[in-house]
C-alpha positions, -999 to +999 in steps of 0.1 A: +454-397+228+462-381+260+450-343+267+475-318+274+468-287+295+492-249+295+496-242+327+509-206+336+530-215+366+565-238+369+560-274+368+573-272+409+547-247+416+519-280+412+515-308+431+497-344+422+471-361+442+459-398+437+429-410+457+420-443+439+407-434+406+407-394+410+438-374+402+440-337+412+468-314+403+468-284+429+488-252+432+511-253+461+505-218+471+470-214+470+457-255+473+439-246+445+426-277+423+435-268+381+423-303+373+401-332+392+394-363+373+406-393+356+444-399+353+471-409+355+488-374+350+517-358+350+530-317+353+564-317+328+581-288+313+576-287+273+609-284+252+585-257+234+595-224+222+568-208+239 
């Protein structure tokens, strides 16, 4: 089952990288990494009330 992640920011304020086997998501502002690991993965906007 894939693991799923809040994130506080807009799906456009993240950006992927893929370097073989390593995915990082980053903020665009700061280059800051909010995940480094296995992927693939993916930054979506939930339907969610919340």
């Amino acid at each position: 089952m894939p693991a799923e992640t809040v994130l506080d920011l807009p799906a456009t304020a993240y950006f992927i990288e893929h370097q073989g086997d390593w995915w990082i998501v980053r903020i665009v502002a700061t280059n800051e990494a909010v995940y480094q690991g296995p992927g693939p993965v993916a930054v979506f906007v939930s339907p969610a009330p919340f």
